[in-house]
KEKOL-252914 format. One line per 5 residues: number of its first residue (from 1); their letters; for each residue x, y, z negated of C-alpha. Coordinates in steps of 0.1 Angstrom, whole numbers, plus 5000, padded with zeros to 4 digits. Layout:
BEGIN
NUM = A = X/Y/Z ~ ... .
END
This chain:
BEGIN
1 = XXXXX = 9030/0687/0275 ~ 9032/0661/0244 ~ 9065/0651/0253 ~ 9077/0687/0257 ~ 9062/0700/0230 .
6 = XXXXX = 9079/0673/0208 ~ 9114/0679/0226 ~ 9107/0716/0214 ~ 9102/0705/0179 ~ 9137/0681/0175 .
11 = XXXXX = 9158/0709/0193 ~ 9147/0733/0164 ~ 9156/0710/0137 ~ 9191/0714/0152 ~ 9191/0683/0173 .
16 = XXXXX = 9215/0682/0202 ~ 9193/0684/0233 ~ 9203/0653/0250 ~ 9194/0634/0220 ~ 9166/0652/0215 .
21 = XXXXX = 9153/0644/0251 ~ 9161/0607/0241 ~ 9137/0602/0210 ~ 9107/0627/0226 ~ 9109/0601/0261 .
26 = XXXXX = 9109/0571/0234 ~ 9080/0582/0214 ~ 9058/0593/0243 ~ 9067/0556/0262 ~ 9058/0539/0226 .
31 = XXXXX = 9028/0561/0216 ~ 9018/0574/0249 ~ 9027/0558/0277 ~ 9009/0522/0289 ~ 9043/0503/0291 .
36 = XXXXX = 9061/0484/0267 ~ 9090/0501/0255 ~ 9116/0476/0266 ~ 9116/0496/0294 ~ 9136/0522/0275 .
41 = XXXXX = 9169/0502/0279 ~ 9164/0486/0313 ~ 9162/0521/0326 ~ 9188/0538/0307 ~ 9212/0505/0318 .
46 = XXXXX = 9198/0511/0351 ~ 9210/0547/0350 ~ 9244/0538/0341 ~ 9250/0509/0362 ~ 9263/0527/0391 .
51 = XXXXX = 9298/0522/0414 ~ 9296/0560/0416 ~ 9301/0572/0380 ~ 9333/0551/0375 ~ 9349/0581/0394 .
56 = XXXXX = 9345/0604/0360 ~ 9367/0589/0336 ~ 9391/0585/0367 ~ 9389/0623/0373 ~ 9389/0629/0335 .
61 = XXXXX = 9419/0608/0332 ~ 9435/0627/0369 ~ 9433/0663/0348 ~ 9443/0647/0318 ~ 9477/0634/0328 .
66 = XXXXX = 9482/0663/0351 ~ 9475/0688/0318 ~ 9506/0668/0301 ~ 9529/0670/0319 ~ 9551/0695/0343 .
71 = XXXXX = 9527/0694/0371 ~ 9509/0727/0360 ~ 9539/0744/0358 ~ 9553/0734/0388 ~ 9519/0748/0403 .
76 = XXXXX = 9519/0781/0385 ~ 9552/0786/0400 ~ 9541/0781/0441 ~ 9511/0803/0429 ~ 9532/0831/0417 .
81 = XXXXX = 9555/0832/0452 ~ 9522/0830/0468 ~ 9500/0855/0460 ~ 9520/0872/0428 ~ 9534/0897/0445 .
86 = XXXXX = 9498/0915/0448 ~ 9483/0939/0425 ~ 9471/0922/0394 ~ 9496/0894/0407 ~ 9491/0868/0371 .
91 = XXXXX = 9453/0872/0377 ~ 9451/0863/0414 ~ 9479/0835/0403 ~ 9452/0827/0379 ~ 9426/0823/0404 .
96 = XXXXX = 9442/0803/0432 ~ 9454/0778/0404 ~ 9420/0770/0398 ~ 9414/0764/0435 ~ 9445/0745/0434 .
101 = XXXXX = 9437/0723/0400 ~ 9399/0722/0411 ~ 9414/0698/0445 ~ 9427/0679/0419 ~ 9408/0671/0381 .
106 = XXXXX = 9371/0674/0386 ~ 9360/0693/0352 ~ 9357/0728/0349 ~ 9368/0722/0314 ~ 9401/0704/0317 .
111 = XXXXX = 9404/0730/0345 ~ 9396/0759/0317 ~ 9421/0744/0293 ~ 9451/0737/0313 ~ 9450/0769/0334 .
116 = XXXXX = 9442/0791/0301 ~ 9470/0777/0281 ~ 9492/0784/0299 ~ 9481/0812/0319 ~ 9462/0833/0293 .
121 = XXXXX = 9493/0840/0272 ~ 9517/0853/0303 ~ 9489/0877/0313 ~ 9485/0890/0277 ~ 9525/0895/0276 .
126 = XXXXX = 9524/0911/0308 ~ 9501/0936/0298 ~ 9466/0921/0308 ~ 9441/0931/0282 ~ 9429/0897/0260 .
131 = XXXXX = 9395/0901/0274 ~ 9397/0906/0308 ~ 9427/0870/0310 ~ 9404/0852/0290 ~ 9371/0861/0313 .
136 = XXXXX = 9391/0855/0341 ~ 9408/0820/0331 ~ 9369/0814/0326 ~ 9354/0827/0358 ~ 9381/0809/0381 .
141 = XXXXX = 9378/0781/0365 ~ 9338/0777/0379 ~ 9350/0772/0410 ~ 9363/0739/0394 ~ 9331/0721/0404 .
146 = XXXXX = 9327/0737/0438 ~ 9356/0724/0454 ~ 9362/0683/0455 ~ 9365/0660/0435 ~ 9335/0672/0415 .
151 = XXXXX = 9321/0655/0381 ~ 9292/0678/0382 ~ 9285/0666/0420 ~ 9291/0630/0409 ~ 9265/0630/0379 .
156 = XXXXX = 9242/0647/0404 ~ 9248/0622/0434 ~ 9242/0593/0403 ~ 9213/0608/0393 ~ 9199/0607/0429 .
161 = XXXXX = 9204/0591/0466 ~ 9228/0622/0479 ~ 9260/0610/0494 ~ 9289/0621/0469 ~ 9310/0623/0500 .
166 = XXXXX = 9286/0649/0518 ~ 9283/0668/0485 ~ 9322/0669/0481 ~ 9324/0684/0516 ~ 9294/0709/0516 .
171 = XXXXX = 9317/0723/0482 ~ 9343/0730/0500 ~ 9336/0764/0521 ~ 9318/0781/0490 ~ 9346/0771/0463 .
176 = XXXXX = 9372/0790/0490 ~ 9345/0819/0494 ~ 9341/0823/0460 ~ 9380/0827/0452 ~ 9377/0850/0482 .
181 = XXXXX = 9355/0871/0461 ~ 9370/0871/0429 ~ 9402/0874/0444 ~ 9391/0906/0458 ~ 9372/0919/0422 .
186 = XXXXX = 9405/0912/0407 ~ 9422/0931/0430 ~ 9394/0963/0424 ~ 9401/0961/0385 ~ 9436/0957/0386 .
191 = XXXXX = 9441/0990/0408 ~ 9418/1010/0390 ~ 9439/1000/0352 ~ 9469/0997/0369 ~ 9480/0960/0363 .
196 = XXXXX = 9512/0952/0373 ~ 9524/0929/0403 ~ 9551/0907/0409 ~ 9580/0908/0430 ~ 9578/0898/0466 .
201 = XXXXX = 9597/0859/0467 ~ 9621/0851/0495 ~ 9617/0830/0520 ~ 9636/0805/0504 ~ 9620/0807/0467 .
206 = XXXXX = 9589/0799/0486 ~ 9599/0771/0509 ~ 9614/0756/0474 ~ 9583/0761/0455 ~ 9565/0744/0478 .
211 = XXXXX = 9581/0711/0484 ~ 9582/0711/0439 ~ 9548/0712/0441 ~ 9539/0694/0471 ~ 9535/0659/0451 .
216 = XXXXX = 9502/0679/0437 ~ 9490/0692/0466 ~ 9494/0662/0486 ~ 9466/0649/0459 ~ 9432/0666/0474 .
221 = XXXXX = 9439/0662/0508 ~ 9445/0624/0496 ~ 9409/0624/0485 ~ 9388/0642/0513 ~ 9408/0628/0536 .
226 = XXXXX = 9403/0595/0525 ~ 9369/0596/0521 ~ 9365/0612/0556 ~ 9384/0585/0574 ~ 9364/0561/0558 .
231 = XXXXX = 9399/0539/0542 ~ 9381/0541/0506 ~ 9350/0556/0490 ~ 9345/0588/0467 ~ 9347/0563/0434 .
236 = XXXXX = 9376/0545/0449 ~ 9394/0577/0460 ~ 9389/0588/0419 ~ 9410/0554/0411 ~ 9439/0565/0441 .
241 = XXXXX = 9441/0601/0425 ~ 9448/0583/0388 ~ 9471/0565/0401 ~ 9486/0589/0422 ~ 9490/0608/0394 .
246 = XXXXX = 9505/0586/0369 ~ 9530/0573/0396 ~ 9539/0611/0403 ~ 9544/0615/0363 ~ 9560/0583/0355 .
251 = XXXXX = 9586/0592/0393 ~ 9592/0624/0377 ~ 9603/0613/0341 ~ 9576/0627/0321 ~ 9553/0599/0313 .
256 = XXXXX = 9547/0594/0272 ~ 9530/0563/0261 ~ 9519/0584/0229 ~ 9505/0610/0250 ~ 9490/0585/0275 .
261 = XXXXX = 9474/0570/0252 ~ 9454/0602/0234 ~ 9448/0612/0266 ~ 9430/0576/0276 ~ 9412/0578/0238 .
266 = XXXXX = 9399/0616/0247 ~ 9388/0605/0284 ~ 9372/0574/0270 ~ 9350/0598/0243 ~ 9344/0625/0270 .
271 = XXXXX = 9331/0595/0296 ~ 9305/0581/0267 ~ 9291/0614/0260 ~ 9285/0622/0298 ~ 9270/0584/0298 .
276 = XXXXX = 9245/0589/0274 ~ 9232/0619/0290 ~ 9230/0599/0326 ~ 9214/0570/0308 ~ 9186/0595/0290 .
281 = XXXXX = 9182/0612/0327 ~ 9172/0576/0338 ~ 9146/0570/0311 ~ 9133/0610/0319 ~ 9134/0607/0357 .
286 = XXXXX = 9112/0573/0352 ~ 9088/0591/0333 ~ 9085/0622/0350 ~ 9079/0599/0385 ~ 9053/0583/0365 .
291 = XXXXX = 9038/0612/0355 ~ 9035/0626/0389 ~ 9054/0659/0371 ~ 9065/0667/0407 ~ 9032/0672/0418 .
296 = XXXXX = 9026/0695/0395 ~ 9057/0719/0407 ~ 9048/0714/0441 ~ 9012/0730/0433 ~ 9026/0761/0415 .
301 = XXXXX = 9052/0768/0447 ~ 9028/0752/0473 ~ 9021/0788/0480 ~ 9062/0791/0493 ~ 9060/0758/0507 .
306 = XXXXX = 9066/0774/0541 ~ 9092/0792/0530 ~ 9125/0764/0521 ~ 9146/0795/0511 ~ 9127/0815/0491 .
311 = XXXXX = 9116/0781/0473 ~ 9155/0777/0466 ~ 9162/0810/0456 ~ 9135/0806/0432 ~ 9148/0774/0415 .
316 = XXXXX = 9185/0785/0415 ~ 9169/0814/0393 ~ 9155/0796/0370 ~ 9187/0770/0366 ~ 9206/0809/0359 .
321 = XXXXX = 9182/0817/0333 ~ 9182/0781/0319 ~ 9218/0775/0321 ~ 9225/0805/0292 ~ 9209/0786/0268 .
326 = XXXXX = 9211/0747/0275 ~ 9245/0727/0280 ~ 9254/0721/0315 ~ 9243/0679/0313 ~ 9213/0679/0294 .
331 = XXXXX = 9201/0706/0319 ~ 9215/0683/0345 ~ 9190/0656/0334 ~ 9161/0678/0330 ~ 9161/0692/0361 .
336 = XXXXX = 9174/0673/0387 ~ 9148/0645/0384 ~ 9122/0668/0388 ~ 9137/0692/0414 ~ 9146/0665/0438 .
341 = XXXXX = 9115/0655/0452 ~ 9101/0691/0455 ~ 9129/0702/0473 ~ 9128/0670/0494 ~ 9094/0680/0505 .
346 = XXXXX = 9097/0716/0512 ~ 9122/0706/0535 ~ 9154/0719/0519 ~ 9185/0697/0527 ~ 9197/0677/0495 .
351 = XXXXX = 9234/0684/0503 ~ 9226/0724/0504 ~ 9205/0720/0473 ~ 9231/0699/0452 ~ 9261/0722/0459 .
356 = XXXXX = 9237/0758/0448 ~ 9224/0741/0422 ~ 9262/0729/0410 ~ 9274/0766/0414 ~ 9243/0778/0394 .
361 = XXXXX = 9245/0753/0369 ~ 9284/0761/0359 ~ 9276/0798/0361 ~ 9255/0784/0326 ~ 9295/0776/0311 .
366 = XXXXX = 9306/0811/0311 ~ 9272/0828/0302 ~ 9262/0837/0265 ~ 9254/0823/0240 ~ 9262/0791/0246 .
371 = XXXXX = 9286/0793/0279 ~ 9310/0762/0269 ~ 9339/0776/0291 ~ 9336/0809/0273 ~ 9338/0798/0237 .
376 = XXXXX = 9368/0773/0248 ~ 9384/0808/0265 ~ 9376/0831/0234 ~ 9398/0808/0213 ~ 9427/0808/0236 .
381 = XXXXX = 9429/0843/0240 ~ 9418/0855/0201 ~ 9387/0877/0213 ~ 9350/0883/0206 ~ 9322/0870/0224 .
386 = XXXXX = 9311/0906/0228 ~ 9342/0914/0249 ~ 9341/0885/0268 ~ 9307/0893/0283 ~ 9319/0927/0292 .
391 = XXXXX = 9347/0915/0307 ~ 9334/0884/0326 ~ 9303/0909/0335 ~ 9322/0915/0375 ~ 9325/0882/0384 .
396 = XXXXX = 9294/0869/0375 ~ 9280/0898/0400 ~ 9305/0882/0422 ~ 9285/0847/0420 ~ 9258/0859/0421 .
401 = XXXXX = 9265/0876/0453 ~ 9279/0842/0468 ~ 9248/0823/0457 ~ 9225/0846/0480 ~ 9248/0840/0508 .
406 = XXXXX = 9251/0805/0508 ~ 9211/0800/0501 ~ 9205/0827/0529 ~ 9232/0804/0550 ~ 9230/0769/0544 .
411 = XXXXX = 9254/0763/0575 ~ 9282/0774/0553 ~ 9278/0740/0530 ~ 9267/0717/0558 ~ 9289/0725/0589 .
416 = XXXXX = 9314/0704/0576 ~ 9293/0675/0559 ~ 9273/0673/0592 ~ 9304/0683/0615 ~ 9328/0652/0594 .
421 = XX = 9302/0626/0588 ~ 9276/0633/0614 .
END
């Protein structure tokens, strides 16, 4: 309580919350605790001396180069012949883009960025209201961390003893159900304000949109099926996809060393912030174990104990509720250290638990106030956080809907992980 009461205390002086996780842990282990506080850097080295988190500047660095160059158009282009020719054709282009880039960069961000600048301003010429491209672009962009590669499911596998490869697969049937449904509440809301739809494509516009952007979307089926096959690991398949990547842009004669290397600078920045918030959730997890913290959450839901489902509904709630007002990391390292051990002893598989817990902690990036993913999409499509909630309103219904499912039926994120990897 000391410790949380003084994390309470920093936040309201304005102090970002990782930090402010960072001094509260180091006061209570110099003032509180009965260990010398040299443990506060063997532990936060500890937390960041992992094979595993070398994949997130390589999947930074994936989306980046992919962002700069033609690759995203070339993709926006086999989207439209395949699915642009239904009502509301730019949004459902919208949302299998994401599907498509989410196979390929790893950050809902980058994701959020490259489909919503270019994406954002076709809509709005083709008569899409501001609100509803930019809550879109936002929404679709969520399933980002769902489907492989995953940053969110890296950090998470890091932070714990989950397989990153069972993780990646469990992701995959609720990222495709997800677009299911939001393909289908785009559909409702483009009928009922009559949003236009594109022209059917011929057989051979299609058949020559593919094979332009077949380089791309040779690049996720590289990964899973590399890590399923066993030829390299998930970190290892993050170093193929860079490459891949920048052999695809360099092939295709639109490499820039200028641009490379802002890109390299910005992935380098991005990878030390997410860092420091891994290294703090190694000092916070050692503490919390020491404290026996876990013990205390397994007394207040000892009385569900018996009940593994109604456990995880319960904590998927309160990572909903949590995820509106604390950034998508720091919650990251206050919770999962906790959470893991309880739901290893109610019996809830970790693989089941890490991919509803990744949906229902990115839900937090397009929530107000402090949705990350929404403030990014406001700017690039000029409207008010007030309309942005209104308009973003249906899908997060939509999530919510697939969150119940896939707690109610686990088999829909472990068939595959248990089916592929035994």
């Amino acid at each position: 309580m000391w410790m949380l009461g003084m994390m309470v205390v920093l936040m309201l002086t304005g102090m970002p919350l990782a930090l402010a996780v960072g001094v509260a842990v180091a006061l209570y282990i110099y003032f509180v605790a009965p260990v010398s506080g040299t443990i506060i850097p063997q532990r936060m080295l500890g937390a960041v001396d992992g094979f595993v988190l070398l994949a997130i500047p390589l999947f930074l660095l994936t989306g980046r180069l992919m962002s700069d160059s033609r690759i995203i158009g070339q993709l926006i282009h086999f989207s439209t012949c395949l699915v642009g020719w239904v009502r509301g054709g730019l949004a459902q282009v919208n949302v299998v883009l994401s599907v498509i880039i989410s196979g390929i960069s790893g950050s809902v961000l980058a994701d959020t960025a490259a489909t919503g600048s270019s994406l954002v301003p076709a809509m709005k010429r083709a008569g899409y209201g501001a609100g509803f491209s930019g809550a879109l672009t936002a929404a679709s962009a969520s399933i980002g961390p769902i489907i492989p590669p995953s940053i969110i499911m890296v950090v998470l596998g890091g932070l714990t003893t989950v397989s990153i490869g069972r993780l990646f697969l469990g992701g995959v049937v609720p990222g495709l159900i997800l677009a299911i449904v939001f393909g289908v509440i785009v559909y409702w809301i483009s009928k009922k304000r009559n949003y236009p739809k594109g022209d059917l494509p011929t057989g051979r516009e299609f058949v020559k949109s593919f094979f332009q952007a077949l380089p791309a979307l040779g690049l996720p089926l590289i990964i899973v099926g590399g890590i399923l096959t066993g030829i390299f690991t998930a970190t290892e398949a993050a170093a193929v996809a860079a490459v891949y990547t920048l052999l695809l842009v360099v092939a295709t004669r639109q490499f820039s060393f200028r641009k490379f290397y802002r890109g390299v600078v910005d992935v380098g920045v991005a990878t030390g912030a997410i860092l420091f918030v891994v290294a703090i959730a190694g000092v916070l997890g050692w503490v919390l174990i020491m404290e026996r913290a876990a013990d205390g959450m397994l007394h207040y839901l000892g009385g569900f104990a018996d009940n593994p489902t109604l456990v995880l509904a319960l904590i998927t709630l309160a990572l909903l509720v949590l995820g509106c007002f604390i950034e998508i990391m720091a919650l990251l390292i206050l919770s999962i250290p906790l959470l893991m051990p309880v739901v290893q002893q109610v019996g809830i598989d970790p693989v089941h638990f890490g991919v509803v817990a990744t949906l229902a902690l990115t839900t937090g990036l397009i929530t107000p106030p402090f949705g990350l993913s929404m403030f990014l999409t406001c700017r690039l499509s000029g409207i008010r956080m007030e309309e942005f909630a209104r308009e973003v309103f249906p899908f997060l219904l939509g999530i919510g809907v697939v969150l119940v499912i896939l707690i109610i039926f686990p088999q829909l994120v472990l068939y595959l992980p248990n089916r592929l990897m035994g």
